[in-house]
C-alpha positions as CSV (number, residue, x, y, z in Angstrom):
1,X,0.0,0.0,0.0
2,X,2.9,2.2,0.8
3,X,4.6,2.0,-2.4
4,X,1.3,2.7,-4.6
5,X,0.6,5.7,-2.3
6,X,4.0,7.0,-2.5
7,X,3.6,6.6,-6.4
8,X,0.4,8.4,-6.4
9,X,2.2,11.1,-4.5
10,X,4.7,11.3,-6.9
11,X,2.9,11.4,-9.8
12,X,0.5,14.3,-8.0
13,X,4.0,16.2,-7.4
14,X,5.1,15.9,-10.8
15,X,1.6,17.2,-12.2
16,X,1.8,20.0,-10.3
17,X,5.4,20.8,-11.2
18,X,4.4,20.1,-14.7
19,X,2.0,22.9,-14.3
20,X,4.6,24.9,-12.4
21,X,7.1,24.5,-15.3
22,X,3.7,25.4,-17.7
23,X,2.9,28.7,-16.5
24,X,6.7,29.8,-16.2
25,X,7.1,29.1,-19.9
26,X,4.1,31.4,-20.7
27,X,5.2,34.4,-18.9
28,X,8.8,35.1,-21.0
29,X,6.5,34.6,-24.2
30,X,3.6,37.5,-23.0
31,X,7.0,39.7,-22.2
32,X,8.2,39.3,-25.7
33,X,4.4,40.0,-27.3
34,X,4.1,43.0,-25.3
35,X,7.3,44.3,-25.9
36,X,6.4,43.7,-29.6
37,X,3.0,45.3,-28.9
38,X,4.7,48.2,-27.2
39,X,7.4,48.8,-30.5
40,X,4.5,48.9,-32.9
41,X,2.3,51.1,-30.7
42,X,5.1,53.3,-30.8
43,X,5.1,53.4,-34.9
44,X,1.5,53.9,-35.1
45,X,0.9,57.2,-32.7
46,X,-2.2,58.4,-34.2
47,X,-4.0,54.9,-33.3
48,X,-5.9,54.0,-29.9
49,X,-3.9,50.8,-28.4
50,X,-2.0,49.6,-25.4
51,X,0.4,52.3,-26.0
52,X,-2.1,54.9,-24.5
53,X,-2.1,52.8,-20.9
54,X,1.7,52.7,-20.9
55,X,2.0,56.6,-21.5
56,X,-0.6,56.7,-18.7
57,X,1.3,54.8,-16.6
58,X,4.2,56.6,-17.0
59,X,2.3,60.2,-16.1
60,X,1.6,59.1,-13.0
61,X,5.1,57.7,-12.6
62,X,6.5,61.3,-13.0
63,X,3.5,62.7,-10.9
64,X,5.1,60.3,-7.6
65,X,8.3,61.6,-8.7
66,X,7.5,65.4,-8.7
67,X,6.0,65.4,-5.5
68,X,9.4,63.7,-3.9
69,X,11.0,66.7,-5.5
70,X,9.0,69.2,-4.2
């Protein structure tokens, strides 16, 4: 009984690592698609993308920063 438990275990641990492993792969490849999204939102200025919420994000960024300054 031990034995087929501890193999039950095991396979439950590598499922779970298998998972794991699955959603660390994803994240390096949504990095690279936004960065890509990011360049051509840069080209295309006149358009209404996900360049807008990075530019907004970056206004309040300097907002924080102004009111260390002063």
């Amino acid at each position: 009984q031990g034995v087929s438990g501890s193999k039950t275990e095991v396979q439950s641990e590598r499922q779970s690592a298998e998972v794991l492993l699955s959603c660390l792969e994803e994240i390096p490849i949504k990095l690279v698609a936004e960065k890509a999204d990011f360049s051509a939102a840069a080209e295309m200025t006149g358009s209404v993308s996900s360049g807008d919420s990075i530019e907004v994000l970056g206004t309040e960024k300097s907002y924080q920063t102004q009111r260390v300054i002063a």
